[in-house]
C-alpha positions in Angstrom: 91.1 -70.2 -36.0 92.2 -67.3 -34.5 90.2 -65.0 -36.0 90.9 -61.3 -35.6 87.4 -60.4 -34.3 87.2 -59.6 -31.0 89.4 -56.1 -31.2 86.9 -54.2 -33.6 84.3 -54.0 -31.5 83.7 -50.3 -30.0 86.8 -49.0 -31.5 86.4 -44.9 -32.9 84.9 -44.9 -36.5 86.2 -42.0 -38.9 84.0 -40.0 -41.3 86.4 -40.1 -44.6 87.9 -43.5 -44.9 91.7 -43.1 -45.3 93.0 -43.7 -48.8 97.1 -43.9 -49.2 98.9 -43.8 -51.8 100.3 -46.9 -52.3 102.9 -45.9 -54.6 104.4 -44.2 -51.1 103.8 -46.9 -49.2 107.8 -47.9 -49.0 108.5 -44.1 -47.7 105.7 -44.6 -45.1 107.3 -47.8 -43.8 111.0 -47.5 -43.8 111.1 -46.9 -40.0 108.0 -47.5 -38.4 104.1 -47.3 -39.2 103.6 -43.6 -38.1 100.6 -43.7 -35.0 97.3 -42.6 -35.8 94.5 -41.7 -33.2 91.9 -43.0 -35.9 90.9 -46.7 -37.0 89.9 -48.2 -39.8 86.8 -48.5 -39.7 85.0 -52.2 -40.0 83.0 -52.2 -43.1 81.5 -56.3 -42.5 79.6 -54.8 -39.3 77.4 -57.6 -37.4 78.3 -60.3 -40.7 81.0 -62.0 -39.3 78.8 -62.9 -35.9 75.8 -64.0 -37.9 78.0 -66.3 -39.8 79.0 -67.7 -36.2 76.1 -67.8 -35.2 74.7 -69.7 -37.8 78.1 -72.0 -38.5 77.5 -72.8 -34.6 74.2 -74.9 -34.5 75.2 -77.0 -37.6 78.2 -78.0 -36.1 76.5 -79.0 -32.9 74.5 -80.8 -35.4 77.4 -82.4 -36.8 78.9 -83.4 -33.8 75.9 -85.4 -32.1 75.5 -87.0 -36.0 79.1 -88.4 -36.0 79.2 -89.4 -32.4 76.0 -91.7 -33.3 77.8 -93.3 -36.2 81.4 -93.4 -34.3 78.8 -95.3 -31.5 77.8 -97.7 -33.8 79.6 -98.9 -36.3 83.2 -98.0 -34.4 85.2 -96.8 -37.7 88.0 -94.5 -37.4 87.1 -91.9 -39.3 84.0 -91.4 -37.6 86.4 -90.6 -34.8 88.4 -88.6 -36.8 85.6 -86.4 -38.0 84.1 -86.1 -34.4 87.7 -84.7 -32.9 87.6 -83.0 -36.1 84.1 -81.1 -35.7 84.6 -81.0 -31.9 88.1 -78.7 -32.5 86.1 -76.4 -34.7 83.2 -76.0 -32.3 85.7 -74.5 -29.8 87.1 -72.1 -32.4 83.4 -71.2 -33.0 82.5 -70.7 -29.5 85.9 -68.5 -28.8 84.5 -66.4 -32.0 81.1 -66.2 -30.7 82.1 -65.4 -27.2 84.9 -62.4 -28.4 84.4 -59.3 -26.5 86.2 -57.1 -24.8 87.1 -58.0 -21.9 89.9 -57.8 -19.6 93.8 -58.4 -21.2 94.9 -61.4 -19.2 91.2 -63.1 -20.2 92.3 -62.3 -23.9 95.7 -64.3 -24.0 94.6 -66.9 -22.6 91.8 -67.8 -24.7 94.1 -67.1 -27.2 95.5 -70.3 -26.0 92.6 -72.1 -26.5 91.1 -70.7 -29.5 95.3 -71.3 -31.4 95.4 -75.1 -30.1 92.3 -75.9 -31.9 92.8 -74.4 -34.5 96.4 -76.8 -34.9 93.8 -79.8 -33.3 91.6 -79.0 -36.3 94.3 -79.1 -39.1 96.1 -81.8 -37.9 93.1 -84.0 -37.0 92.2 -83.6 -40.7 96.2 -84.8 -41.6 95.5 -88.1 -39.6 92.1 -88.8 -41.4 94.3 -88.2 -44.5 97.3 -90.4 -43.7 94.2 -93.5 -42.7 92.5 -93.3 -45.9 96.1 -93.4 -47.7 97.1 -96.3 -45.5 93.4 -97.8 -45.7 93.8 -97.6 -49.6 97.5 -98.3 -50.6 98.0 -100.8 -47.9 95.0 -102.7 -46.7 96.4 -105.5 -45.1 98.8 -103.0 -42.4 95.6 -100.9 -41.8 93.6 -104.0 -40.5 96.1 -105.3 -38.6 96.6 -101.6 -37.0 93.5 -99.7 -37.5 91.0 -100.0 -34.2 89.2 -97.7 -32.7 91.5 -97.7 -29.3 94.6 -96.8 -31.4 92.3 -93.7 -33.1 91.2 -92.6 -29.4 95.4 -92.6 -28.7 95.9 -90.7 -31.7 93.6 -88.3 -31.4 94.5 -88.2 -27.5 98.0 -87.7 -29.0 97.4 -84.6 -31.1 95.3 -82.8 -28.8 98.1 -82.9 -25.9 100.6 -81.5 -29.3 97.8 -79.0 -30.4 97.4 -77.4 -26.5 101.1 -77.3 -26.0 101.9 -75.8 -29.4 99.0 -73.1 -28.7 101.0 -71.9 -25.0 103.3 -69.5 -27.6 100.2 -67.7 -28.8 99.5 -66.4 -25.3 101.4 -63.2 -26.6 100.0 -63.1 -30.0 98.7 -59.6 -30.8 96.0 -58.9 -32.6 96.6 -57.5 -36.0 94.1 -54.7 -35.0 96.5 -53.7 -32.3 99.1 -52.9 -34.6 100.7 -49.4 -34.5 104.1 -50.0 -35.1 105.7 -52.4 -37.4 105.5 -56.0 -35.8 108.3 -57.1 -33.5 110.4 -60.3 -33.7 108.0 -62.3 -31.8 104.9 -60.6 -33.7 106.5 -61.6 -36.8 107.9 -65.8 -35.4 104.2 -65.9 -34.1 102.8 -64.9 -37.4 104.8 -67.4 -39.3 104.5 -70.2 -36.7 100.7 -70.0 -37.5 100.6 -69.8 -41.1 103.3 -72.7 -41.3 101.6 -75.1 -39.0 97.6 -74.6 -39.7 98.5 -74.0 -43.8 101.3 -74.3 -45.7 102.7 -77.4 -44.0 99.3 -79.3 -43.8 98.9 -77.9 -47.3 102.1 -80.0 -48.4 101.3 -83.2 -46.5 97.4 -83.1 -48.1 98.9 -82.5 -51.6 101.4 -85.4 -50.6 99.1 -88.0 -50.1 95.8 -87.2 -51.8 98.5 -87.5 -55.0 99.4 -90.5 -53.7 95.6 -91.9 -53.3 94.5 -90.4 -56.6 97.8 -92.1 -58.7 96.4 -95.0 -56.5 93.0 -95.4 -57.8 94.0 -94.1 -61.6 96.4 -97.1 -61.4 93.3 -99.5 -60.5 91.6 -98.0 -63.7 94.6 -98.7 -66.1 94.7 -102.6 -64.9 91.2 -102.8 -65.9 89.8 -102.7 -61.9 86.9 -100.9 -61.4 88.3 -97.8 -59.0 86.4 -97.9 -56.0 86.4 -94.4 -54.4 84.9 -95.1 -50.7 82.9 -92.4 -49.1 85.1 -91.7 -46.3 87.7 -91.3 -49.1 85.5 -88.6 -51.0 84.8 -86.6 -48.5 88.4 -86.6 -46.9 89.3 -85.2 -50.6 86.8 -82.8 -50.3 87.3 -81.4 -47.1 91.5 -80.9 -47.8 90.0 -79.2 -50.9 87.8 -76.5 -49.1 90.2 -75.9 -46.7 93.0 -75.6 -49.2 90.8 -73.4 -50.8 88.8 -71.3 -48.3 91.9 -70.7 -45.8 94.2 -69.1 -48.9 92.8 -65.7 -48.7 93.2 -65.5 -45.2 96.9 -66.4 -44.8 98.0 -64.2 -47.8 96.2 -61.1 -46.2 98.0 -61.6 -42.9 101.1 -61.5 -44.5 100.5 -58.9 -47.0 99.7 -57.4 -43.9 102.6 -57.9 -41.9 105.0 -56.9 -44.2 103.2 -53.9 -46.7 100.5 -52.7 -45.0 98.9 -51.9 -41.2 95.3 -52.7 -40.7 94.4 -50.2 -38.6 95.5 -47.1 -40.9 94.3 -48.9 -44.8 90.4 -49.3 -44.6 91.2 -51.7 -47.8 93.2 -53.8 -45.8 90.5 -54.0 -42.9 88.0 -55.3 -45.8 90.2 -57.8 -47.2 91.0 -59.5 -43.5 87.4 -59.5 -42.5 86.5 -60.8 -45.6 89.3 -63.3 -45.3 88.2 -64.6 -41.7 85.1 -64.8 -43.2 85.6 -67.2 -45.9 87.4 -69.2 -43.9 84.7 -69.3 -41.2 82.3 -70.9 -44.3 85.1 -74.2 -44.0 83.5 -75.5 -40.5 79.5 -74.9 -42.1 81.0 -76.1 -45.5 82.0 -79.7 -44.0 78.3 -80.3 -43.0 77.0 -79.7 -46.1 80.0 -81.9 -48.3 79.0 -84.9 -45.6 75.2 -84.7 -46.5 75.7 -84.5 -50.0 78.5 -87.9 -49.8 77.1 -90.2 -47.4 73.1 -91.2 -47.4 74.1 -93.0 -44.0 75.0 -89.6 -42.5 71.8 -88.1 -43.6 69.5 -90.7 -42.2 71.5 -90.5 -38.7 70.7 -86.5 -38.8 67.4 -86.5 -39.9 66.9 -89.3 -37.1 68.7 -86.7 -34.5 66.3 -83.8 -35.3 62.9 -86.0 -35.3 64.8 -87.6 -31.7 64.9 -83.8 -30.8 61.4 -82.8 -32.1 59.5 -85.6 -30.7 59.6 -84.9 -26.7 58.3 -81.1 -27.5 55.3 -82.5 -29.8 54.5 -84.9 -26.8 54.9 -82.3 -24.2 52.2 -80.1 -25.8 49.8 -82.8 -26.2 46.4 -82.0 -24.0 47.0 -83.9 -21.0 45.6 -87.0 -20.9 45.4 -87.7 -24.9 47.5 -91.0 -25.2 50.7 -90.4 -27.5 50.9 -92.7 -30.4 53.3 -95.7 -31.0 56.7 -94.4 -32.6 58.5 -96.7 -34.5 62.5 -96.9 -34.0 64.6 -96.0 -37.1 66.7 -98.9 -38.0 70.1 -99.5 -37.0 72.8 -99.0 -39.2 73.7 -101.7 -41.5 76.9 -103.8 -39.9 80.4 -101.8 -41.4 78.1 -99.0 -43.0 80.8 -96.6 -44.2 80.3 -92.5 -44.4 
């Protein structure tokens, strides 16, 4: 999600990590952040990549799961999950593949990486606004809910997400910063935390209120409150994003406004421990729709045997005949998440 990775690599380490008092920190700033030859150094070396690299292969995972149950049993929020997991796959894979490499290559994946990360969010908002329509009114979500009006949806937010990511072609990295941030720096910087947190943040709080007050109100009139599984998990995953995306927001603006990253070794930490924990969010998701859905679980455990069984056969001796393998069953007509 536009994570600041790809400018630390190969910049000049110092020997004594810079300190500042922060009690001068408002004469330091009054003007401009004075230039400095050295960097701060980065502290979570090689961490951040293994996470990617790890986060990566589970999401691949993920993605072949969902599109197996979307195939099936045709639900929208298999759908929704799918564009869900397939936005954070290309955040993963602009992480993975951050080097340095020429400035004009840069921007535009910038482009890239910035719309996905707005696909991401605001694929998550729709799943949230079908389970609140799926629960408080049934009878409109039948008569609209199909899975060509998810795939127009979907279609929908994607063309939004790729033309809201254009601005971010001239996003610098906070790395890069050695004078205070300009206008645009500072619109750019707000334009992301507004539209990938605090304004998702509002809508989520919004309506998971609204589906919670829902299902309390089934308990009082003495229904038994049926909380689906696509239901559970959309609360969880609102949750760890809420969650896991807080510390990296309120570094980049404590950042913008009190201190530069590239003169407070402190600062450094707390952004690439930020990016970090909000790196654990795409992984996270796997694990929160193992632990919810058994039907998920089966579907994965029949990908990876699917997977495993052409290399078992291939190493056979030639000639040794391959026992019979008997298909996993189908998934149950409207199994749900």
């Amino acid at each position: 999600m536009g994570l600041e990775g790809r400018e630390t690599a190969g910049q000049p380490q110092v020997t004594l990590l810079p300190t500042p008092n922060v009690s001068g920190l408002s004469q330091e700033f009054e003007s401009h952040w004075p230039e400095i030859a050295d960097r701060s150094p980065c502290l979570a070396g090689i961490i951040p990549s293994v996470l990617l690299g790890l986060g990566l292969p589970v999401s691949l995972l993920t993605a072949v799961a969902l599109a197996c149950l979307a195939t099936r049993t045709r639900k929208p929020s298999y759908y929704y999950l799918l564009a869900l997991t397939a936005s954070d796959i290309i955040i993963q894979v602009g992480a993975v593949l951050a080097r340095q490499v020429p400035q004009a290559v840069v921007r535009l994946a910038n482009i890239l990486e910035f719309a996905a990360n707005h696909a991401s969010v605001w694929i998550t908002i729709l799943l949230t606004v079908d389970r609140y329509t799926a629960l408080c009114h049934p009878l409109h979500h039948r008569a609209t809910s199909s899975p060509g009006r998810t795939r127009q949806a979907i279609a929908a937010v994607l063309s939004a997400a790729l033309l809201t990511g254009i601005p971010f072609y001239w996003w610098l990295g906070v790395w890069r910063d050695t004078d205070s941030p300009s206008t645009l720096d500072e619109v750019l910087r707000w334009a992301h935390c507004l539209t990938v947190y605090f304004i998702p943040c509002g809508m989520f709080l919004v309506t998971n209120s609204a589906i919670i007050h829902r299902l309390w109100r089934r308990g009082q009139s003495g229904l038994q409150p049926r909380v689906g599984k696509s239901t559970a998990i959309l609360l969880g995953i609102t949750t760890l994003f809420t969650l896991l995306w807080a510390p990296r927001v309120f570094v980049m603006l404590y950042h913008m406004y009190l201190a530069p990253v590239h003169r407070d070794w402190r600062v450094h930490l707390a952004l690439d421990v930020a990016n970090m924990v909000a790196m654990l969010h795409t992984a996270a998701n796997f694990s929160l729709y193992c632990l919810v859905s058994k039907t998920f679980r089966a579907i994965v455990r029949q990908v990876i045997h699917d997977a495993y069984l052409p290399c078992t056969l291939a190493s056979q001796p030639k000639g040794m005949a391959a026992k019979p393998v008997m298909e996993p069953p189908g998934l149950p007509k409207g199994a749900e998440v």
